[in-house]
N, C-alpha and C positions, 0 to 999 in steps of 0.2 A: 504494500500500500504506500510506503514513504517510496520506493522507487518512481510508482506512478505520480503521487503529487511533486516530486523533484522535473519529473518529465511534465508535467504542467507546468508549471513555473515557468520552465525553461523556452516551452515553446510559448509560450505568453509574452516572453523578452525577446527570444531568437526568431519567432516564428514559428511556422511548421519546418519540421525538418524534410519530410518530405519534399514539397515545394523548393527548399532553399537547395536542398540536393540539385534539383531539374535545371533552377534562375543560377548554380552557380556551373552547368557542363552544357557550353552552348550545344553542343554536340548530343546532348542527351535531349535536349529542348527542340531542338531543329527535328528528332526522330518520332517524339512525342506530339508536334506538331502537324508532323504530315500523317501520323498514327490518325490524329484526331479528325485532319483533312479526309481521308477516307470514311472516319464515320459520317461523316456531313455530305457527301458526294453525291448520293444519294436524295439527298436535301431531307433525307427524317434519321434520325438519332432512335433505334429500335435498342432494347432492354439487353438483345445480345448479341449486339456491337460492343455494348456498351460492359457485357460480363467480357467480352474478350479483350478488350482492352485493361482490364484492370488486372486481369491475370498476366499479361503480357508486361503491366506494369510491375506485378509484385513481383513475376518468375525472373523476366528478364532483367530488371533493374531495380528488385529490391525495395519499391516504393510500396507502404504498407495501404491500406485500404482506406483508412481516417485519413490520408492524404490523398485521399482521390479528387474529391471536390477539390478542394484548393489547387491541386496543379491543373485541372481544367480551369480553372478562375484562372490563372497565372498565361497559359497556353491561348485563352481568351484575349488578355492583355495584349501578350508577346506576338501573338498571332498578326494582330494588326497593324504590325511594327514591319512584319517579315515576308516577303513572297515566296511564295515554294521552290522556287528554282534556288533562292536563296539557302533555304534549307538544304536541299539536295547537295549542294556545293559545298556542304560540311565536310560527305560525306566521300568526295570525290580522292582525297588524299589516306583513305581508310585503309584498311584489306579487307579484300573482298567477300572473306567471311563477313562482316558488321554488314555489308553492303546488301549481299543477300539478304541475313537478316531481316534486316528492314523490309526488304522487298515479300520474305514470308510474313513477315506481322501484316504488313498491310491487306495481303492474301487473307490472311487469316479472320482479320474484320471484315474482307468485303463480302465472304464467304458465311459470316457468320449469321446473318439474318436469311442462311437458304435461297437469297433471290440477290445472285449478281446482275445487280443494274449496269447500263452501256456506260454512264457516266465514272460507277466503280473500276469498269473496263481501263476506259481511257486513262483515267488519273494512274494506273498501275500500270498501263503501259508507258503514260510519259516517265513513270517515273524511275521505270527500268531501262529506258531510253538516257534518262541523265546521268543513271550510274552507270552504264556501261554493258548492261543486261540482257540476257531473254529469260523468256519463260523454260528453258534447257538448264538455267543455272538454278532454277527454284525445283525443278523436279530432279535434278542431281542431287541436291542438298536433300530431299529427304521433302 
């Protein structure tokens, strides 16, 4: 119980840690971005888009779930600051494992509501276009 009130405290003064994790690895923010861009592509935000990202948030990068709200507020913010290609361009100097990656998470959401729209299409294929990609490098990977 004294660990959890110390952990209140703390993010009352630091913030969520979650969140500061994301605002301080442009590179984790840029990937969480276009994560989120694909739930939106579609133009509606469905319950399991939205489980799969939070999974991909905690498996992937350790961001716990009482941090979920907040980094979409935050990705909401940052969002509007950022163009996707901007993002993408994080990504360019990576290896091509992170690269993939990304390219499955995205898969992963756009897949998640059972109904790949044309729009989830495109945005996945430009966006395997920017990294360098096909769809041979996503079904190699597994």
């Amino acid at each position: 119980m004294a660990n959890r009130l110390l952990g209140t405290i703390i993010s009352i003064f630091e913030g969520d840690p979650g969140v500061r994790k994301v605002a301080d690895d442009p590179v984790l923010s840029a990937e969480l971005l276009l994560l989120f861009r694909m739930i939106l592509a579609d133009g509606a935000v469905s319950e399991s888009e939205m489980t799969v990202f939070r999974r991909i948030c905690k498996e992937a990068f350790g961001i716990g779930e009482e941090s979920i709200d907040g980094v979409v507020e935050y990705l909401n913010d940052f969002g509007y600051e950022t163009k996707g290609s901007q993002a993408i361009a994080m990504f360019n100097d990576l290896d091509p494992g992170r690269r993939v990656q990304l390219a499955q998470h995205m898969a992963e959401i756009a897949k998640a509501d059972a109904m790949l729209a044309d729009e989830e299409m495109r945005l996945l294929k430009r966006v395997l276009d920017m990294l360098h990609l096909d769809l041979k490098d996503l079904a190699a990977a597994g």
